[in-house]
C-alpha positions as CSV (number, residue, x, y, z in Angstrom):
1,X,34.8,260.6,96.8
2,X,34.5,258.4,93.6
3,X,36.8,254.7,93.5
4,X,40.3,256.3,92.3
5,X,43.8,254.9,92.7
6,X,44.6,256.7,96.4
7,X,41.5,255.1,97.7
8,X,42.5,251.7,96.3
9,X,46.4,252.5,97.9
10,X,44.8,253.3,101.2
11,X,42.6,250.1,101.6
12,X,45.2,247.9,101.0
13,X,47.1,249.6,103.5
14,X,44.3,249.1,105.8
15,X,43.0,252.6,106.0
16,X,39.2,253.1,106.6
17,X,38.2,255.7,103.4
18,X,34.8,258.2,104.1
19,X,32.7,257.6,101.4
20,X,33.7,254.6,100.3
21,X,32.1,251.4,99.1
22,X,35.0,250.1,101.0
23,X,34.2,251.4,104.0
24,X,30.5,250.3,103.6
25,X,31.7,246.7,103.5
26,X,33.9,247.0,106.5
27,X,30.7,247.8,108.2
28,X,28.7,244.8,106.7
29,X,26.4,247.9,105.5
30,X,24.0,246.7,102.4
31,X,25.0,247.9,99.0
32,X,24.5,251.9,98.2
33,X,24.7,252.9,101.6
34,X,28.7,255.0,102.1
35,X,29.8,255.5,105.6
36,X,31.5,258.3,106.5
37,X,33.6,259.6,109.7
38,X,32.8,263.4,110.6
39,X,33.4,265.8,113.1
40,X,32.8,269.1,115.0
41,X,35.4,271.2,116.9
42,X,35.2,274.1,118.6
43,X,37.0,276.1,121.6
44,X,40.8,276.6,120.7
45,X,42.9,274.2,118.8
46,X,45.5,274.0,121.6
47,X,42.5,272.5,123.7
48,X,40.2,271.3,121.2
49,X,36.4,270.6,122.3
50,X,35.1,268.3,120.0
51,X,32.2,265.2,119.0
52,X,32.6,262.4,116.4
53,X,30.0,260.6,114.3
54,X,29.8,257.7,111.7
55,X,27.3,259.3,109.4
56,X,25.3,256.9,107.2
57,X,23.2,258.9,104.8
58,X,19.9,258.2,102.4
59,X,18.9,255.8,104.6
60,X,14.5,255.4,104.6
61,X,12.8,256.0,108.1
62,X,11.2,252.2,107.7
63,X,15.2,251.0,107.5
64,X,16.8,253.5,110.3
65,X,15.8,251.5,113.7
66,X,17.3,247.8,112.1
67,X,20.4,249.2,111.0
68,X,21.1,251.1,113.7
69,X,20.7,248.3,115.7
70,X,23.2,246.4,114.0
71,X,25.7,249.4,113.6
72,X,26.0,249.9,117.2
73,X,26.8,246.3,118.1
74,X,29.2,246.1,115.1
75,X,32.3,245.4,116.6
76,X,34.0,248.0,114.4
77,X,31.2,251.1,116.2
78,X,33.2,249.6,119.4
79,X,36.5,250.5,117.6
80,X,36.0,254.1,117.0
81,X,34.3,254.7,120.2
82,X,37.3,253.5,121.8
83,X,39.9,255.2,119.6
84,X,38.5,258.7,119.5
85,X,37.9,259.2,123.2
86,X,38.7,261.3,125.3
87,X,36.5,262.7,122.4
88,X,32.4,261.4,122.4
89,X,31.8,258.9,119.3
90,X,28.1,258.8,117.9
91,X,25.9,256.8,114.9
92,X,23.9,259.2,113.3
93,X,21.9,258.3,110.3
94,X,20.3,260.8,107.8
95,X,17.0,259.9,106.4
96,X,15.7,260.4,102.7
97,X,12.0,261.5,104.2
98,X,11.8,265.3,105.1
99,X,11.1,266.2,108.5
100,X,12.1,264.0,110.5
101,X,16.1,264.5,108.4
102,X,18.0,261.9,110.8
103,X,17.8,259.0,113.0
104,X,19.8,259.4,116.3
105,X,19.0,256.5,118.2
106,X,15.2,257.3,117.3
107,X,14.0,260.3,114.8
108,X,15.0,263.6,114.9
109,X,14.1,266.9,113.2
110,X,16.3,269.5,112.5
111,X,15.6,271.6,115.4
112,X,15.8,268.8,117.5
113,X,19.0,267.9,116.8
114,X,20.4,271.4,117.1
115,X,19.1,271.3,120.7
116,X,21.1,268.4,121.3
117,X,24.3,269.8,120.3
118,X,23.9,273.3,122.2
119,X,22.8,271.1,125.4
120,X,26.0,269.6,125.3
121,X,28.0,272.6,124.7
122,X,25.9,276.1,124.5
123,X,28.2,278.0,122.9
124,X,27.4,275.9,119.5
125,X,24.0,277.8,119.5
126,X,25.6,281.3,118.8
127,X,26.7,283.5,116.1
128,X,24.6,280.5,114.1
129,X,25.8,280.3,110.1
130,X,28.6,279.2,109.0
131,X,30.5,279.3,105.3
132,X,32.6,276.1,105.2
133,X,32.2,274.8,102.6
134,X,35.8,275.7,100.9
135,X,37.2,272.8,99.5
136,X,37.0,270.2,97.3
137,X,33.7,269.9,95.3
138,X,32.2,266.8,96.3
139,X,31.8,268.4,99.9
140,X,29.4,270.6,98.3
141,X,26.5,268.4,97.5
142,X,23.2,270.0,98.2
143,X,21.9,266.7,98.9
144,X,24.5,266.4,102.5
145,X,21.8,266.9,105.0
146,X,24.5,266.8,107.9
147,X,26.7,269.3,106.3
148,X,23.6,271.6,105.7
149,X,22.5,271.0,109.3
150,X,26.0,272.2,110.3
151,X,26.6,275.2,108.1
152,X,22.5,276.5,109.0
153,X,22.4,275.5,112.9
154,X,26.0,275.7,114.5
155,X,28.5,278.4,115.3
156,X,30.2,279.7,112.5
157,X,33.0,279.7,114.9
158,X,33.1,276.1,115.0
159,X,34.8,273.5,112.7
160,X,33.1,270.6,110.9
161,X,34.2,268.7,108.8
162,X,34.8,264.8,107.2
163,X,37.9,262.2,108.8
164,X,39.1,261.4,105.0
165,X,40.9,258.3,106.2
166,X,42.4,256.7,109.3
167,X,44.2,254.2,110.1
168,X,43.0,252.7,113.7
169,X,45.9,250.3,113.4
170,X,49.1,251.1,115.2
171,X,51.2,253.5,114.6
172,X,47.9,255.1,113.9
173,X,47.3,257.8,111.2
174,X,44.9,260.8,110.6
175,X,44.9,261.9,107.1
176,X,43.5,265.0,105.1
177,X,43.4,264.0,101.4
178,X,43.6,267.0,99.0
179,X,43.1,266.1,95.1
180,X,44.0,269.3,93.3
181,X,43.9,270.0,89.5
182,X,47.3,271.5,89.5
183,X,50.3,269.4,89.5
184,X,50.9,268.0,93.3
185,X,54.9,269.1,92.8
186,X,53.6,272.9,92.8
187,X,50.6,272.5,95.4
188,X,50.5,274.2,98.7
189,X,47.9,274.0,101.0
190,X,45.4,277.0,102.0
191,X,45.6,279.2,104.8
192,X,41.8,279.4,104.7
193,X,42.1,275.7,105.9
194,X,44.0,276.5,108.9
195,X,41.4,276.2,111.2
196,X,41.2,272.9,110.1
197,X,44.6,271.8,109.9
198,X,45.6,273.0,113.7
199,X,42.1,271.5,115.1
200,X,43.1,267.8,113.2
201,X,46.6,267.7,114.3
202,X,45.8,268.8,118.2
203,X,42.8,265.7,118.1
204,X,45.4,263.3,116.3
205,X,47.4,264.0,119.7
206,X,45.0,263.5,122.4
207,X,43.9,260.1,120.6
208,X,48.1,258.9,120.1
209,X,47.6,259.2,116.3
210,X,49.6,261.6,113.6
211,X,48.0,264.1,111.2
212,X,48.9,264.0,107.9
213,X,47.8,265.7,104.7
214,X,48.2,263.9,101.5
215,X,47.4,266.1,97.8
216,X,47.4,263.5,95.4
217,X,46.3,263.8,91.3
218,X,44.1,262.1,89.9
219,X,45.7,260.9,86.6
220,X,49.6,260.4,88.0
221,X,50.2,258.1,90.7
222,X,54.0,258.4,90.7
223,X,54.3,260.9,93.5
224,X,52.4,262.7,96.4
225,X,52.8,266.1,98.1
226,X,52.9,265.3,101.8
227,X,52.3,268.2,104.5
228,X,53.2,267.7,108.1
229,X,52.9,269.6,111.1
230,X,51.0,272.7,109.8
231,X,51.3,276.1,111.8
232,X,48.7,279.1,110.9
233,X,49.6,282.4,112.1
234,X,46.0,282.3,113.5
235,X,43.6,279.4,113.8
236,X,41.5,281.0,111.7
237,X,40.0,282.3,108.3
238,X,41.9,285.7,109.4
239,X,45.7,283.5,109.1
240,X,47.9,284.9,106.6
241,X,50.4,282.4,106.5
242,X,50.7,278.4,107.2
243,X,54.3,277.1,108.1
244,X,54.5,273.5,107.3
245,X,57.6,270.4,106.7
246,X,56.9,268.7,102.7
247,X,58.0,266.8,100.9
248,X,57.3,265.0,97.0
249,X,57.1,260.9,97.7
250,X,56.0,257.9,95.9
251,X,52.7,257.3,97.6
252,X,54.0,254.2,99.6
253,X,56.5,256.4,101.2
254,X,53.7,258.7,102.4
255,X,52.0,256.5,104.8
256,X,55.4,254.6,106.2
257,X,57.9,256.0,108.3
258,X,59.5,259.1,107.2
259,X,63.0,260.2,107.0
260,X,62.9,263.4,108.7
261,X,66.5,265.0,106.5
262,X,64.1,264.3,103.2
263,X,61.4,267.1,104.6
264,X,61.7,270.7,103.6
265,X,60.1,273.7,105.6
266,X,58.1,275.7,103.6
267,X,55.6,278.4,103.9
268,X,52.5,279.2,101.9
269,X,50.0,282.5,102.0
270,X,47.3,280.8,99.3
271,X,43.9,281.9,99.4
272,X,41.1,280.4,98.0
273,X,38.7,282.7,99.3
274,X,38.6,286.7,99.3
275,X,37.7,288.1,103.1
């Protein structure tokens, strides 16, 4: 995501932003280098199966050992590994030479990284393919070699996705960040995001944080559309519905305690993609 004014909002209320130059600095990383926090569920949201990285990407093979040295003694590596379990917490960094495509403690091709997920959990390695790449734009970019790896070498039956922003800080918050084109006092979320939503908000839990989901526009900064507690008729792509509590907020409001009689229950049947 490009500098905007959530991003600036979030950082002075000390989230941590994917992406971000922000974020880079938190991790003393060196100037063009943008961290971001990702993850892969699987199983059933109600008991959610799932690993977490901090992905540093474009990184040269000459650079990868040195700074992943000094990434997993920052004291901020520490943190997350802490925070996230009883979920696993790994560094992962992708490289800009082809073949080996990451650094995982030492280089690692494509296939060999794919082994390493379906020996942890097997059932990653079938019904391989995946199509989820259905939402905002800069998620897209060809040049993502984790999100590729993902889409090409894990279930399709499995989740994966970026941690927008958290806030480790206590009371702790999860947030999925939505920046639609239409007006954010008409947006309601996707049911083909279900999946997503129920898998985020049953890991928010099990680590004592809440989920939240924050659609914001990029040229007014008056108010927000929050979404909390979403529930999908199915946890899936198949989910005609999602039942959810909103509610329009000044931005501030959004990430502070929240009057519960100022949330409405609403329910939404959106599609953005045809089955």
């Amino acid at each position: 995501m490009s500098d905007n004014w959530m991003e600036q909002l979030l950082y002075r209320k000390h989230f941590l932003v994917s992406g971000t130059a922000d974020f880079a600095r938190h991790l003393s990383l060196p100037e063009g280098f943008l961290p971001s926090l990702r993850f892969i569920a699987w199983s059933t949201p109600d008991e959610p199966k799932a690993v977490f990285f901090l992905v540093v990407e474009n990184v040269s093979l000459k650079e990868a050992p040195p700074l992943y040295e000094k990434l997993e003694k920052h004291y901020l590596y520490s943190y997350f590994k802490e925070f996230w379990s009883p979920f696993s917490f790994h560094l992962l960094l992708t490289l800009r030479e082809s073949d080996p495509f990451f650094f995982f403690n030492k280089p690692y091709t494509y296939k060999q990284l794919a082994s390493w997920f379906y020996s942890m959990a097997p059932e990653l390695g079938r019904n391989l393919g995946t199509s989820k790449e259905t939402n905002r734009l800069e998620s897209q970019r060809q040049s993502d070699l984790f999100r590729t790896f993902t889409r090409l070498h894990l279930s399709r039956f499995c989740v994966a996705n970026d941690i927008d922003a958290v806030r480790l800080q206590k009371p702790a918050l999860l947030l999925e960040l939505k920046r639609p084109k239409e007006s954010v006092k008409n947006w309601k979320p996707y049911v083909d995001d279900c999946a997503n939503y129920m898998y985020l908000r049953k890991i928010a839990q099990k680590v004592g944080a809440e989920f939240r989901i924050i659609a914001y526009n990029h040229h007014y900064a008056e108010h927000v559309r929050l979404v909390l507690e979403p529930k999908c008729g199915k946890p899936n792509r198949s989910a005609s519905y999602v039942k959810y509590r909103t509610a329009l907020l000044k931005p501030e409001e959004a990430l502070e305690s929240l009057d519960p009689s100022n949330l409405s229950f609403e329910e939404s049947s959106r599609r953005r993609q045809k089955n």
